[in-house]
Residue, then its C-alpha position, 0 to 999 in steps of 0.5 A: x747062842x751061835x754067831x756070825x760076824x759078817x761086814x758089809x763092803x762097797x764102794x761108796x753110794x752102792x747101798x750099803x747103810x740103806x741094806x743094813x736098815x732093811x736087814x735091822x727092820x726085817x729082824x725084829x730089832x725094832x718095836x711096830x711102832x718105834x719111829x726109826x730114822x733113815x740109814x740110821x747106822x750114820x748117826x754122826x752130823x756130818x755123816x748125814x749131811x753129806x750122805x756118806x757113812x765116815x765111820x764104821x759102825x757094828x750092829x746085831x740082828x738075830x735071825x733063827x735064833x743065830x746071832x749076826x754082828x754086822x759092821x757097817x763099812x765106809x766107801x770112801x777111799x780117803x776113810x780106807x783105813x777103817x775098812x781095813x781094821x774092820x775085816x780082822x773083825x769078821x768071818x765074812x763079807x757081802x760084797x754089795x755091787x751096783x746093778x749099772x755101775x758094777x765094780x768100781x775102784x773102792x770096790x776092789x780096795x775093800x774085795x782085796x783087802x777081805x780076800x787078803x785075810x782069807x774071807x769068802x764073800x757073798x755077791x749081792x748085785x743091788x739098785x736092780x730096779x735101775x732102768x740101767x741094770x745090766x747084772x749079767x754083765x756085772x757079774x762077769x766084771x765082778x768075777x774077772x776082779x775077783x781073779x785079778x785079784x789072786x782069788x782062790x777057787x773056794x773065793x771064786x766060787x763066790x753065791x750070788x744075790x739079786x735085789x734091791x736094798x731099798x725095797x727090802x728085797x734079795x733072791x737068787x733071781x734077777x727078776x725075784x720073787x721079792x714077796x720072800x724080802x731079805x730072807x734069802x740073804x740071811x739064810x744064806x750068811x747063815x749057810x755061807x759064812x763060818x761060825x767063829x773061829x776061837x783061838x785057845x787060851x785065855x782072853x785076847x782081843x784086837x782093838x778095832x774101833x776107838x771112841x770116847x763116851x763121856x761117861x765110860x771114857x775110852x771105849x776100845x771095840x773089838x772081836x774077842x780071839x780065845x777066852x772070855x772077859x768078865x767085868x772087874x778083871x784085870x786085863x793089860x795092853x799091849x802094842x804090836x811089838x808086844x811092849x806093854x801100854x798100860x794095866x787095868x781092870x775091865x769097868x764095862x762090858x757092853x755088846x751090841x744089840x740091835x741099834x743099842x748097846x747093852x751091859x753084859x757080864x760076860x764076853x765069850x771068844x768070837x763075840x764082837x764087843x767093847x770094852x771100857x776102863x782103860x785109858x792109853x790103848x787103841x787100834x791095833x793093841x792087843x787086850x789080854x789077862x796079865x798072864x800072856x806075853x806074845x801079841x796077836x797080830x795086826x793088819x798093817x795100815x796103807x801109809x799117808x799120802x797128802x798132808x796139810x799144816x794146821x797153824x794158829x790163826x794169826x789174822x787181825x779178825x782171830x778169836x773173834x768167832x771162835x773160842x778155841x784158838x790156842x796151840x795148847x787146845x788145837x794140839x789135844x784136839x788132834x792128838x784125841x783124834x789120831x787115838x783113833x784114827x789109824x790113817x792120821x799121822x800128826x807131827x808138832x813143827x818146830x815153832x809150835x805154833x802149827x802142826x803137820x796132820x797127814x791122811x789119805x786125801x783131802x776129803x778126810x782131812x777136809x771132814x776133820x777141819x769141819x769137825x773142829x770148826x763146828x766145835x768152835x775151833x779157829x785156824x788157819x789151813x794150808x794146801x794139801x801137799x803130797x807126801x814124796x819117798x826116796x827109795x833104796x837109790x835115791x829117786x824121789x817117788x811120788x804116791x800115783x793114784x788109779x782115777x776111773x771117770x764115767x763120762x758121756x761120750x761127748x766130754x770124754x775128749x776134753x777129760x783126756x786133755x786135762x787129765x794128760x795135762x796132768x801127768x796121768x796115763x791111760x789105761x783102758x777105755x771102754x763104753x759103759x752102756x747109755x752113750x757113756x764111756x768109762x775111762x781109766x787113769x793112773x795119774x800123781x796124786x798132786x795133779x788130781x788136787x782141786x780137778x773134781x770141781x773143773x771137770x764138773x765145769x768141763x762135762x756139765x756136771x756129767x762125770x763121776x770120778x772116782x780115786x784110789x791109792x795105786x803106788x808110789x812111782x819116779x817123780x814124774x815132774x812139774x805140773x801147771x798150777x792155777x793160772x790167775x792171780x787174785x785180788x787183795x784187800x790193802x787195808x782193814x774195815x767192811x766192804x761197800x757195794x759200791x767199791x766191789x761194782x767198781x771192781x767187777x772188771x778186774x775179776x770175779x769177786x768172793x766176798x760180799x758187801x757188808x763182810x769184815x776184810x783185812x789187809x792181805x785177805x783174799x777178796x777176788x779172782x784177778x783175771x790175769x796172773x798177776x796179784x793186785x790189791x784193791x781198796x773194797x773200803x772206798x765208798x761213793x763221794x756225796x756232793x751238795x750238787x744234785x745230778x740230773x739222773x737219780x741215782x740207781x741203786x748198785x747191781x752187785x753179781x753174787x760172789x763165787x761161795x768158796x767151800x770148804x774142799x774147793x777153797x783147799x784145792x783152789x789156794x796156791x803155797x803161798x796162801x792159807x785158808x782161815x776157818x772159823x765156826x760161821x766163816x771160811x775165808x782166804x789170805x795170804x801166808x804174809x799179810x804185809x805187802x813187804x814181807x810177800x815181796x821180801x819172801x817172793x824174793x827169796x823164792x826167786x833166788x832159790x830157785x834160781 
């Protein structure tokens, strides 16, 4: 059967898990009466609460008796990494746009990433319906990016699409027909995109996508370069210096059929499928028959550039909640999940009781402690800190990051402030449409730690921000951190509603009564800068004298809910934030009131 290998690339929220459940519909891949979930390629938990796809993911339709693998990509900047090996796996790519939006930053990280290997994309402006829709000016966006981004003029000749994915539509026309449905899509992968190129030789495969299966083991995917696999053949792996991993024999050949994954007994070259059996290589290995010695090459991954400490949760409440609390069990874990994420890099600190896990940004290394935490994992997180480089001279250079805020115009005076507050430059400043303008920055990654909740605060809840990697530049000095100190519990017990009444005048608090605390615990926000520890334990002295006035029952305002993302970016170097599966609170590194003296005092001399 002939073949397309095709992957869909976006930024995120422009569509693309939504496009692919129309093309699987349209297809035939499911049966009249099979019930069939929303954006089903996003079949992690967490994937779909959050509405965002983590992982990529490939799929196969057949459509005029040609078969097109499709690899669902993921938008956001921080899980870049998949985006990047998944684009060796493909022939071709459908850039998907938003019709009011137009490019945006992941948009132009995904665009030169396929450009780089050569793809030739398919335009496909989406969300047309939007009362906002300006295609034509989108498109002339999307051509100046493809420029800028050193397209050649095969790439510039890019076909365009008009449509919406959700309405199971596409066409050459803004205004439709739309009675075709998805098509014109398909027939034009078919007439755009190149069948697969298939090298000489015996087989050869880049891995691309690693998962465990608890009955299969390790499941390493890929697209097959030259050759063909057969189940039971031996086959070895080799790294990208071409020193050899391990040996084994093919237990299974599974290639993708619709939404599932069938056995076949054959895997011909151009084909994406995965492979079972063996259990050291990953991404970035090549698979080949025992014969070959060279390895194919790899796409090089964008190094980290924020970074966290994973310690052993070391409160008076650990092991309380959870069952995985040890060093032992909290390092398999994240060795397992380096295997098979490229961006993550995990190093053992020297006491063994804590561990440096570095990414791409906060939302991915926030998405794995969520991942542990629902897996029963207990432990205590740092704040993000920015992975700093020396170059050849000696200057410290820090990662910059490109930040593009669409803000009405009202705010956009406040957002500069801040932003310049924290060391970032402007670039552009232009109006997008709808009293609305769109500002352009390139601001230190270690200034933009903890701003996305302020400037919510500061634009009503208007802005849309959106980050990517720029490059490494000069260190460009200290910036201001949080100004308020917080409120300390100083002893261990449950709180008591009347303590936390008592209490409000000194700062917002955020936790609740009846909650466990201990001595060190984080319970409040001061509203001065300074640390002050309260006693939330204290309840109302009772008297045999009665009181002229009954007594009103205690009016408590609600605490502030930290989560997750907000309570990494909020906490100070000096704090930790402890996860548990049902909790998240937060607490000093020193629990003792005299060892925080002792280490403010040594922070003092250093410094001085």
């Amino acid at each position: 059967m002939s073949m397309r290998n095709i992957a869909i690339i976006a930024h995120v929220d422009h569509g693309k898990t939504t496009l692919v459940d129309e093309l699987l519909k349209q297809s035939g891949a499911f049966r009249d009466n099979q019930r069939v979930a929303e954006r089903i390629m996003d079949s992690n938990e967490l994937e779909k609460e959050r509405g965002i796809t983590i992982l990529a993911k490939a799929t196969s339709v057949v459509w005029n008796d040609v078969r097109i693998n499709i690899v669902d990509t993921p938008g956001h900047a921080d899980f870049g990494g998949e985006v990047e090996r998944i684009l060796n796996m493909v022939d071709g790519a459908i850039v998907l746009v938003d019709a009011a939006e137009g490019p945006m930053p992941q948009t132009k990280f995904v665009v030169g990433k396929a450009l780089k290997v050569g793809l030739k994309p398919i335009v496909a402006v989406n969300k047309i319906d939007r009362p906002d829709a300006r295609a034509e000016e989108v498109i002339n966006e999307v051509f100046d990016l493809f420029a800028a981004l050193d397209a050649n003029d095969e790439q510039l000749d890019f076909p365009i699409l008009y449509g919406s994915g959700r309405d199971g539509w596409m066409n050459y026309e803004p205004e439709g027909p739309k009675d075709k449905g998805l098509a014109p899509l398909f027939d034009l992968v078919l007439d755009h995109v190149p069948e697969p190129s298939v090298g000489e030789g015996q087989f050869r495969m880049i891995g691309t996508i690693l998962e465990a299966n608890p009955f299969l083991g390790r499941i390493i995917t890929g697209r097959i370069h030259s050759g063909s696999i057969k189940p039971n053949q031996p086959i070895k792996v080799m790294d990208r210096n071409g020193e050899l991993l391990e040996q084994g024999r093919v237990s299974k050949i599974l290639a993708f059929r619709g939404i599932e994954r069938q056995p076949i007994d054959e895997g011909r070259a151009g084909d994406i499928v995965a492979i079972a059996g063996l259990t050291k290589g990953t991404v970035a290995d090549t698979y080949c028959v025992p014969e070959i010695s060279e390895p194919l090459e790899a796409q090089p991954i964008d190094p980290p550039t924020v970074t966290m400490s994973f310690i052993v949760n070391d409160s008076p409440l650990a092991g309380t909640e959870g069952d995985k609390v040890t060093s032992r069990v909290i390092r398999d874990r994240l060795m397992k999940e380096a295997e098979g994420n490229v961006a993550l890099k995990i190093e053992e600190a020297d006491d063994k009781d804590s561990f440096y896990v570095s990414g791409r940004g906060e939302l991915q290394l926030a998405v794995l402690i969520e991942t542990m935490r629902r897996e029963g994992f207990e432990l205590a997180v740092s704040r993000p800190r920015v992975v700093m480089q020396k170059d050849e001279n000696g200057t410290l250079m820090e990662p910059v990051e490109e930040v593009v805020i669409d803000v009405d115009d009202e705010h956009s005076g406040v957002v500069v402030q801040k932003m310049s507050e924290r060391k970032a430059e402007m670039v552009e400043l232009r109006p997008s449409g709808g009293s609305r303008v769109r500002l352009v920055f390139h601001a230190p990654t270690r200034g933009l730690i903890g701003y996305q909740s302020e400037l919510l605060t500061d634009t009503r809840g208007t802005a849309i921000m959106n980050r990517l990697f720029h490059d490494y530049q000069p260190y460009k000095g200290e910036i201001d951190g949080r100004v308020n100190g917080v409120l300390l519990a100083n002893e261990a017990g449950e709180s008591v509603a009347y303590a936390l009444f008592n209490l409000e005048d000194r700062g917002p608090m955020v936790i609740d009564a009846g909650e466990k605390v201990y001595e060190g615990m984080i319970v409040g926000i001061h509203t001065r800068d300074n640390d002050l520890e309260v006693n939330v334990l204290k309840g109302k002295k009772l008297t045999n004298m009665r009181a002229s006035g009954k007594d009103e029952a205690v009016k408590l305002t609600p605490p502030i809910r930290m989560t997750l993302e907000r309570a990494l970016s909020w906490i100070q170097d000096d704090e930790l934030v402890e996860v548990t599966p049902k909790t998240i609170r937060l607490r000093k590194l020193y629990l003792d009131p005299h060892e925080r003296k002792r280490f403010e005092k040594s922070k003092t001399a250093l410094s001085a």
